[in-house]
N, C-alpha and C positions, 0 to 999 in steps of 0.2 A: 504494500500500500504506500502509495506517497505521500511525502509531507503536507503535501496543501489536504492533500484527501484527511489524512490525521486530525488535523486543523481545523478543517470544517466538521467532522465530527465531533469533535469537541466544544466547537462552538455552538451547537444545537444542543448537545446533552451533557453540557458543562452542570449546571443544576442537578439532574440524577445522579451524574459521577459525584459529587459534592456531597449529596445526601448518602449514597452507598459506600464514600470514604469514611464519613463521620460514621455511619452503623458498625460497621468492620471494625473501626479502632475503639469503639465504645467494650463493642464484644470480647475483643483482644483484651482490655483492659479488665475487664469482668472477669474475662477466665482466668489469667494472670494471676488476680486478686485471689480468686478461690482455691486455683493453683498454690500459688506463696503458701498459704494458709493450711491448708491442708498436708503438702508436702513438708513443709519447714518449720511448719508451727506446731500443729498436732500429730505429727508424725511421730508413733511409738506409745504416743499417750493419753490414747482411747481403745473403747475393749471395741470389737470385732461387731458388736451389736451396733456398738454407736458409729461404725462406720458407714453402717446403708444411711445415714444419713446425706451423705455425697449423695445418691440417686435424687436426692431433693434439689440438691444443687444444682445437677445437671438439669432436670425439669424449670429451676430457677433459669439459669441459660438458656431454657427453649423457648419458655415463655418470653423473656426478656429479647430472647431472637427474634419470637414471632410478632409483640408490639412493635418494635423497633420494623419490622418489613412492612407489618398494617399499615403505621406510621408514612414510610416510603413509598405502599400503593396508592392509598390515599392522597398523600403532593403530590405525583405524580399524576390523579385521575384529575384532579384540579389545574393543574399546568397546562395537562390537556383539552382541558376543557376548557380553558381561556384560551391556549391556541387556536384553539378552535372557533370562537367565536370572535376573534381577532382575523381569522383568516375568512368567515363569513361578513364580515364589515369590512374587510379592504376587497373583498371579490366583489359585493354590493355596491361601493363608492367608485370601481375600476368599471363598470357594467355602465354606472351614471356619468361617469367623465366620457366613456367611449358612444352615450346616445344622448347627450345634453350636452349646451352650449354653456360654457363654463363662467359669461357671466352675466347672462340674463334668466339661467334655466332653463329658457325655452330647449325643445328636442333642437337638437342639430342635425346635417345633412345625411350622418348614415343612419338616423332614425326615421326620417322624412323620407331618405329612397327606401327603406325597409317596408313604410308603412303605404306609400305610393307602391310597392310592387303586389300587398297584398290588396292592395283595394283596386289594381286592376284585375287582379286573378278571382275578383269579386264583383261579377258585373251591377250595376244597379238594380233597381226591378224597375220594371215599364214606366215610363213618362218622366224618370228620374235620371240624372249622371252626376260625377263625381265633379268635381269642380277645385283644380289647380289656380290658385292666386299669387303670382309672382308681385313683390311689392321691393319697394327702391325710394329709399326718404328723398325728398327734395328740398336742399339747404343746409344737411348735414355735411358738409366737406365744409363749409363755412364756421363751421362751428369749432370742429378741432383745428383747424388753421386758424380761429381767433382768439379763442379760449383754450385750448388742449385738448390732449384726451381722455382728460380727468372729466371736464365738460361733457365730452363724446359720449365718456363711458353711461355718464346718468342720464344723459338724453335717451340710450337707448335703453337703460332698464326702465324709464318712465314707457316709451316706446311698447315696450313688448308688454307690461300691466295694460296698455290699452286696445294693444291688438287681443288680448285675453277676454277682455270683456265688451270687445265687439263679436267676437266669434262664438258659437253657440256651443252646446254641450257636445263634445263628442269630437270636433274640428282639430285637428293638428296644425299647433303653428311652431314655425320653425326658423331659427335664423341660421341662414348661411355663408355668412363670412361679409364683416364692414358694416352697412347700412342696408343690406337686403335680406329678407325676407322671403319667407313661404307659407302659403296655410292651404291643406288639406280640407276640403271640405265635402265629406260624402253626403250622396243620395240627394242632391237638392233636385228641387222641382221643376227643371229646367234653366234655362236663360234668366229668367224673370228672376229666379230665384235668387239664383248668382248677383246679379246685378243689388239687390237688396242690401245680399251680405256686405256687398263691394261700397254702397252708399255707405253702411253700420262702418266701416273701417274710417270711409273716409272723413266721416262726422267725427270720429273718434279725434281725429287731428285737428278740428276747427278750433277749440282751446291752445292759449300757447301752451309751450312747456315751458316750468321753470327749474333754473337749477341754482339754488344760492340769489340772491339779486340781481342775476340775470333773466331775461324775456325770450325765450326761441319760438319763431313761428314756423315750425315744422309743416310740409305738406309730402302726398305719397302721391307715384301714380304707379299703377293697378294694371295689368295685362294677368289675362283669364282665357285659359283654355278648360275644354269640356270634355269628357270621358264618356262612351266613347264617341261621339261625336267629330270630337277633333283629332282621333286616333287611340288607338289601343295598346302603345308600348309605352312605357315611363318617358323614357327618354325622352321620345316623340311627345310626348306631352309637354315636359317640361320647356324643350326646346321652343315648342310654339306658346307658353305662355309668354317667352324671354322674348320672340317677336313683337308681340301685343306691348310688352310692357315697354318695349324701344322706341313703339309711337307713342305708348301714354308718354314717356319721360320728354317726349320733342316738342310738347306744350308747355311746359318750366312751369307747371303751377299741378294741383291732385289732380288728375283724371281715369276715367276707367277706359278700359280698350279690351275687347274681344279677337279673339286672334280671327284674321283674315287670310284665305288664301292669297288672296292679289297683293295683302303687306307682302307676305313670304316671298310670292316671288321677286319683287321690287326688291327685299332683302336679299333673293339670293344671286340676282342679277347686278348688285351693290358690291357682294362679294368678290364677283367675277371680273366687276371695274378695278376691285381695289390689286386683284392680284396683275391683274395689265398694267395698272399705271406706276406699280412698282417696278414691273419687268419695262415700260417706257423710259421710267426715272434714269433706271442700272443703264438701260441701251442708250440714252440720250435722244432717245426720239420726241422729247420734248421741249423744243423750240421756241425762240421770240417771230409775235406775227407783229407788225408797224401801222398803227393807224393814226393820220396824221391830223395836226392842228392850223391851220390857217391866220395869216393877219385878214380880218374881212376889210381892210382899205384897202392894201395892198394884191391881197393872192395870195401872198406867200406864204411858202411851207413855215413856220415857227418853232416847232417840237411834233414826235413822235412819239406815241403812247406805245409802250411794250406789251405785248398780252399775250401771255403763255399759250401755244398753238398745240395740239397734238390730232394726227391722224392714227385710226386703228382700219387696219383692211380697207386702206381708201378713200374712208369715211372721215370727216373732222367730228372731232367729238367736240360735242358741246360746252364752253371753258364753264360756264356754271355746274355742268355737271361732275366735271373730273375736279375743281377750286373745292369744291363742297366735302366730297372724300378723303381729300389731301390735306383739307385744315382738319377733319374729324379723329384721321390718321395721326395728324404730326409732320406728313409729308408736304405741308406748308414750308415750310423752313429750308429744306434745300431745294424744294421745285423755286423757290423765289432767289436764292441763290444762283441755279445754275440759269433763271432767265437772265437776272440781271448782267451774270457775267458776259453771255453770252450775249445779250443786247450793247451792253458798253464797247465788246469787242468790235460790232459791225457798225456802231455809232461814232468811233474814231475817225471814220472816210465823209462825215459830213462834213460843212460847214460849221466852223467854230462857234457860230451863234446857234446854233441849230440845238436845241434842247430835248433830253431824252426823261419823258416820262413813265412812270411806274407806279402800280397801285400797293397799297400795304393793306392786307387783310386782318380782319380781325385775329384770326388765330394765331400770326406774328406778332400780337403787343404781349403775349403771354413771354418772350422772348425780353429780360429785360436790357439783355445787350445786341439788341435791333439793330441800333443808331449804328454802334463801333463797328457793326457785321458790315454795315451796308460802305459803310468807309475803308473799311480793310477791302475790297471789293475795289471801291473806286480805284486804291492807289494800286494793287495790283494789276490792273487794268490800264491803268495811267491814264486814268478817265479827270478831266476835273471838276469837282464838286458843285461848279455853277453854274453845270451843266444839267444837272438833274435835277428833275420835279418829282418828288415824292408824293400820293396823293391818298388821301385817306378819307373813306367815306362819311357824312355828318353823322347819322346815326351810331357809327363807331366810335367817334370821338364823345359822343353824349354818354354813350355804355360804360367806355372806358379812357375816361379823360385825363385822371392822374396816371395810369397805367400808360397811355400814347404818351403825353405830354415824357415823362421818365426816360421811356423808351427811343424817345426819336428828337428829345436834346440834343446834342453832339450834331447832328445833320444840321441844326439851325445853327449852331456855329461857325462850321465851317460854310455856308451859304448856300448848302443846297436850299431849293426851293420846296415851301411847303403848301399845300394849294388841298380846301377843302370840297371835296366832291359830292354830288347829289345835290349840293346846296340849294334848299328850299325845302325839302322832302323830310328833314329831319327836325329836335326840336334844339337844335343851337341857339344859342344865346351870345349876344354882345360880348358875356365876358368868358363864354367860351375862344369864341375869335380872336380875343383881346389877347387873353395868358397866355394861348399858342403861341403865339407870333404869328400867324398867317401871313403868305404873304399873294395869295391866288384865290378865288373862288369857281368855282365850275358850276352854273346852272342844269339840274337836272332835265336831259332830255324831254321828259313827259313837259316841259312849260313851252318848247321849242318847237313842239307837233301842231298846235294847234293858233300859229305865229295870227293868222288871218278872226280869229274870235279876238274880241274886245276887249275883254276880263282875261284871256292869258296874254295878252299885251302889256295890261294895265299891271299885270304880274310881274313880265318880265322889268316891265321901267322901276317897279318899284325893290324886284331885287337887287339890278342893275346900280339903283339910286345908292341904295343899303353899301355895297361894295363901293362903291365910289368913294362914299362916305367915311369909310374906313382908312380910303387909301389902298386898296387891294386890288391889283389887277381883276377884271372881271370876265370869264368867258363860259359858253355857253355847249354843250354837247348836244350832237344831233344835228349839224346844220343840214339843210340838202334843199341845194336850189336857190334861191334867190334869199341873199342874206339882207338884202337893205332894211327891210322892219326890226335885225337885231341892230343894225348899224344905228338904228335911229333911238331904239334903245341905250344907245348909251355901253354897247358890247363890241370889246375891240378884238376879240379874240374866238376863235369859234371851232369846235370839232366836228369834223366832217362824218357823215351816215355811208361809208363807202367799205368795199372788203380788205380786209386785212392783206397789208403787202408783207413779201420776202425782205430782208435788209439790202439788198441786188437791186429790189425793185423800187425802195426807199430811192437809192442813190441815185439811180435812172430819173425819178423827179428833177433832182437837182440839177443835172448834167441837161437833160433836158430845157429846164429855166435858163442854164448859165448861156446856150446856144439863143 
């Protein structure tokens, strides 16, 4: 046997060896005792009668043997029996840690697939199905980013006390990792039913929560798949609750949502974008298309707007639709890189006055070193800074105005230009304008389409007036056709409604004017 084997046995029956040392040496001394005594003491002088006395003695020994064992059965059936009920309360607490979430109690995910697998293999009865409710807080990231997630933590034990007692008797609710949510709910009575339960949750949130002197106005959205209606595998189920619950969460406020075939496909079609426009990205098949700005006294070209071009089989895809993917992704950040660089490179063969435009999307102000990205850029490029228009939509800057503002400093220093777009359409304010620095406005097309009606005349002079007033260059998107009614507006500057050119076919403009 080896040491460690020694070792561990010992350390489990260190106690009974302890107790069967002590009986042994008890005994040993006993005997000893009656030993000594008889041999050395009484030895020779007692008559023969008085020696069956010994046989007492020995019976003395066996009984004092056999207490002494009682004794050691007895601690022993006791050790055992606390082992034993030691090792039934940590199998108990190991059973509840491995199907409960450890710190709201609710079940966790492999109690929730456990109980989702027996309740498919459990069909409803007639006019009844079970009903998966996938749930997703709205405002909780806010929360542990401003408070912690000491905050976090009691939001959602407040959270899950009231998902409890919106859920009826018999309903499994379950959290599955962060701010999301699950609840089981068999046999309801179809749609209607669901939908009921889904209102009881989301009442449950109209109350703030609070945690200490703090106010949180928590809201939930709700994607609901039905059993078997919307399929008969877990997985399949749950999948399509997480559909439903991608369009609840794209309203930013509680809503409920039923899973839709036509969401699913649109999702799985979304998929299928998102793995092209990576394999686009790695290929570099995504490009600057040139669409150009105009002086309207003049004619002349002024700047070129950059806008990321991509074809798939031939086809141009739609820049809203692939821009939309690529902020959701993260793939913002170097699709706006590789335009710019690539814009700045074919922007060099212009004319030095000739200014190159670019938009900033929202999903790039999340970027707090935008501004340095976009200047490391120029000068690798050896592009100069006061050449570029950076352009950033109004409603973006309303969203996220100390977050732009942060972000895209450093460009207003070294002179790039900053030039607010959609202008009219959003809800900016004077002293939005003011603490940018602005130094451009761009009128939203939609006031440009309808130049020949009275009131979007009256519009454009009056936005026209507004930028004037400022001091802001003012110009207009959408021109097409006869620009004199912006010219008389008080609009020196104008983007033209025409297709997107190659930077080959930018430069052909110019060559063409200089002839």
């Amino acid at each position: 046997m080896k040491r460690s084997d020694i070792r561990q046995f010992y350390m489990r029956h260190r106690v009974s060896i302890h107790d069967l040392l002590i009986l042994i040496a008890a005994m040993l001394v006993v005997a000893y005792v009656a030993f000594e005594v008889d041999i050395f003491v009484t030895e020779g002088a007692v008559s023969a009668a008085e020696e069956t006395i010994e046989l007492d003695e020995a019976l003395m020994l066996g009984g004092l043997l056999a207490v002494g064992m009682l004794v050691f059965a007895v601690r022993r059936y006791i050790d055992q029996k606390r082992e034993t009920t030691r090792r039934i309360v940590a199998e108990r607490k190991a059973r509840e840690l491995a199907f409960q979430d450890p710190l709201t109690g609710l079940a966790n995910r492999r109690q929730f697939d456990d109980a989702l697998r027996v309740a498919a293999s459990s069909p409803p009865a007639a006019g009844q199905q079970h009903g998966i409710f996938l749930l997703d807080l709205n405002g909780f990231k806010k929360i542990n980013d401003s408070y912690g997630h000491g905050a976090g933590d009691e939001v959602l034990l407040i959270v899950a006390q009231r998902l409890l007692s919106a859920v009826r008797p018999g309903d499994l609710v379950a959290r599955l990792g962060g701010d999301e949510f699950v609840i089981l709910a068999p046999h309801l009575l179809g749609a209607e039913a669901a939908t009921t339960l889904a209102m009881r949750i989301v009442q449950a949130f109209a109350d703030p929560i609070a945690t200490g002197s703090i106010i949180h106005q928590i809201g939930t959205g709700i994607g609901i798949s039905l059993y078997p209606r919307d399929g008969e595998q877990p997985s399949e189920l749950v999948r399509k609750a997480d559909v439903a619950l991608y369009r609840a969460k794209g309203e930013q406020r509680s809503a409920i949502r039923f899973f839709e075939e036509e969401m699913d496909l649109l999702l799985k079609e979304r998929g299928r974008m998102e793995v092209a426009l990576r394999k686009a990205m790695a290929d570099g098949a995504i490009e600057p298309r040139f669409r150009p700005s105009f002086d309207l006294n003049t004619g002349e070209v002024t700047a070129f707007e950059a806008v990321p071009y991509w074809e798939m089989e031939e086809t141009e895809v739609p820049v809203e639709r692939f821009l939309a993917i690529a902020e959701e992704t993260g793939m913002i950040h170097a699709l706006f890189e590789s335009v710019l660089k690539r814009a700045c490179a074919g922007a060099r063969n212009w004319p030095p006055e000739t200014r190159l435009s670019i938009d900033i999307f929202p999903g790039q102000l999340r970027d707090a070193n935008l501004g340095q990205t976009i200047l490391s850029i120029l000068k690798t490029c050896n592009f100069d800074p006061h050449r570029l228009e950076v352009e950033i939509a109004e409603a973006t800057l309303v969203r996220d105005f100390e977050t732009a503002k942060q972000a895209l400093a450093p460009l207003r220093e070294t002179g790039v230009t900053m030039t607010l777009d959609h202008f009219g359409t959003g809800y900016s304010n004077l002293y939005h304008i003011q603490e940018f620095k602005l130094d451009k406005v761009k009128i939203d097309r939609r006031f440009t389409e309808n130049l020949n009606d009275d009131r979007s005349a009256r519009m454009m002079r009056a936005l026209a007036g507004l930028g004037h007033g400022l001091g802001l260059t003012v110009t207009a998107d959408g021109i097409e056709g006869d620009a004199s009614p912006l010219i008389s507006s008080g609009i020196e500057h104008g983007q033209a409604v025409t297709a997107l050119v190659t930077v080959d076919e930018a430069a052909m403009l110019f060559r063409k004017a200089s002839v």
